[in-house]
C-alpha positions in Angstrom: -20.5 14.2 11.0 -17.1 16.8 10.5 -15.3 14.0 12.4 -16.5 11.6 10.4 -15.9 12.9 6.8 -11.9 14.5 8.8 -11.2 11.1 9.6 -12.8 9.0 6.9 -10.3 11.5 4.2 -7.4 10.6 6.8 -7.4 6.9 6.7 -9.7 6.0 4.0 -12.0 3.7 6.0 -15.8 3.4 6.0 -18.5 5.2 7.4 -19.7 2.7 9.9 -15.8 2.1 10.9 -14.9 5.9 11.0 -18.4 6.3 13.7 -17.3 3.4 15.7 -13.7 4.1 16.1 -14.6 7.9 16.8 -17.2 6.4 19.4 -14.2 4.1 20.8 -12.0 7.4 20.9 -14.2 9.9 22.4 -14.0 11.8 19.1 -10.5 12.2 19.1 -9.5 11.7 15.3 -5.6 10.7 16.6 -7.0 8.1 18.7 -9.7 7.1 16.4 -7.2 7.1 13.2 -5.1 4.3 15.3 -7.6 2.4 16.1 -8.8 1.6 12.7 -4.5 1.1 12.2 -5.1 -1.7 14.1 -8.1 -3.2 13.1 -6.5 -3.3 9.5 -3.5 -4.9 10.3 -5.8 -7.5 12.4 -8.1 -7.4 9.4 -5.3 -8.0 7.2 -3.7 -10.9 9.2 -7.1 -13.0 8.6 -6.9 -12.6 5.1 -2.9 -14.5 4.6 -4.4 -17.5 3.5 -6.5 -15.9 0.6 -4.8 -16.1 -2.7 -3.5 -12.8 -4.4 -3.3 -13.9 -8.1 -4.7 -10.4 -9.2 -2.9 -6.5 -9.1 -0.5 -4.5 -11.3 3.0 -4.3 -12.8 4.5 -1.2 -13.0 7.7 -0.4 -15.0 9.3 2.3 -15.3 12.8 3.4 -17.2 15.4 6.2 -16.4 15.9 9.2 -18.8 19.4 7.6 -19.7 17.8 4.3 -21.0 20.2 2.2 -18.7 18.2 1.1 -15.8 14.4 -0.2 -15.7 12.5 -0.7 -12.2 9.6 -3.2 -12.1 6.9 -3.9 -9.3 4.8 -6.3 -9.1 1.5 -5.9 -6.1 -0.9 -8.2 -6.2 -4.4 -8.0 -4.3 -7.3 -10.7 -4.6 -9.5 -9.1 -7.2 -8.7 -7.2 -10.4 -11.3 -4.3 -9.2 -8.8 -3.3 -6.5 -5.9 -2.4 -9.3 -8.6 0.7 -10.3 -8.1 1.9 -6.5 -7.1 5.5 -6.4 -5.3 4.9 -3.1 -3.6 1.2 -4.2 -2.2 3.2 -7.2 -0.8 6.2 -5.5 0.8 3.1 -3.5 2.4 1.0 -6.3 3.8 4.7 -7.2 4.7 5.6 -4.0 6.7 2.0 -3.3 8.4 2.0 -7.2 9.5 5.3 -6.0 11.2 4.2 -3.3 13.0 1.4 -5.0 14.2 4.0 -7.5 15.3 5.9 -4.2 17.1 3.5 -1.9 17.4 0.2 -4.5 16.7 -2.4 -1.9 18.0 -5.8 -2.5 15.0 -7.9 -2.2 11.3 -7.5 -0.9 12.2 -7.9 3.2 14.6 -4.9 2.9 12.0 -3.2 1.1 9.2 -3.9 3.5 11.5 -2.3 6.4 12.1 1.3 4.8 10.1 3.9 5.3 7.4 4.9 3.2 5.4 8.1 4.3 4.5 7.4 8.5 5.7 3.9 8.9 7.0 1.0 7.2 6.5 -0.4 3.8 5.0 -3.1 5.5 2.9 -1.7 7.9 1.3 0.6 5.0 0.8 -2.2 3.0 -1.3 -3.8 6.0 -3.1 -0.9 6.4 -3.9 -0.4 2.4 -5.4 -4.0 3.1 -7.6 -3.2 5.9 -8.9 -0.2 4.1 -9.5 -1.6 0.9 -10.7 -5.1 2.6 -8.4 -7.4 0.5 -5.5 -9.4 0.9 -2.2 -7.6 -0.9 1.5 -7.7 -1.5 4.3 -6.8 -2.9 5.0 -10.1 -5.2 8.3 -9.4 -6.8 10.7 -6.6 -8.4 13.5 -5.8 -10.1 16.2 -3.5 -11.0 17.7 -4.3 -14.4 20.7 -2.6 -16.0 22.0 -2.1 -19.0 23.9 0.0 -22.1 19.6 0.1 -23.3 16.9 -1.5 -21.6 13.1 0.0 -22.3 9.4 -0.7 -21.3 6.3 -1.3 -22.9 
């Protein structure tokens, strides 16, 4: 059960996936924790065809008032915008866009965000939560005064 709750706090996943992937992995959390990698990238490739009309917008303005960052992530249902870890991950991308300023959403799904990719987290955010998301759209605006509301 320690294994469990270890690797259920490291990845997220449920129960039921955390006992079978740590029954797969001879209760090795490593092994077990990239297992269930890959069953939510696989679980996320199933779900391309669902439509992603739901999510959040985040915007956020420099100090200076000249530059605004928006984001836009979309998942299938509005319940998943109330997700602890799909927030932390809207954050965590706007962040990087403040960071490195990518020029559109393919040069942003190559950087790194924490272990991997923004890509590859995103998949795995969608296997864990069990819904089809992405990134939709940003933007960098500049200006002598831009603000958010």
């Amino acid at each position: 059960m320690e294994n469990i709750k270890k690797l259920r706090e490291k990845t997220g996943a449920g129960i039921v996936d955390c006992k079978e992937a740590l029954k797969e992995a001879n209760n090795d959390i490593e092994k077990a924790s990239e297992i269930l990698r890959k069953k939510g990238i696989a679980k996320a490739s199933k779900r391309n065809d669902n439509e992603a009309s739901e999510g959040m917008i985040k915007v956020e303005v420099s100090g200076d008032n000249k530059i605004a960052y928006i984001l836009q992530v979309n998942s299938e249902t509005d319940f998943v915008a109330k997700n602890d870890k799909f927030q932390k991950f809207t954050e965590d991308i706007l962040g990087i866009i403040k960071d490195k300023k990518p020029k559109n959403i393919e040069e942003l799904n190559e950087l790194q965000l924490r272990v991997d990719t923004v890509k590859k987290e995103l998949d795995n955010l969608s296997g864990v939560i069990g819904e089809k998301l992405e990134i939709s759209k940003f933007n960098i605006l500049e200006g002598v005064s831009v603000s958010g509301y």
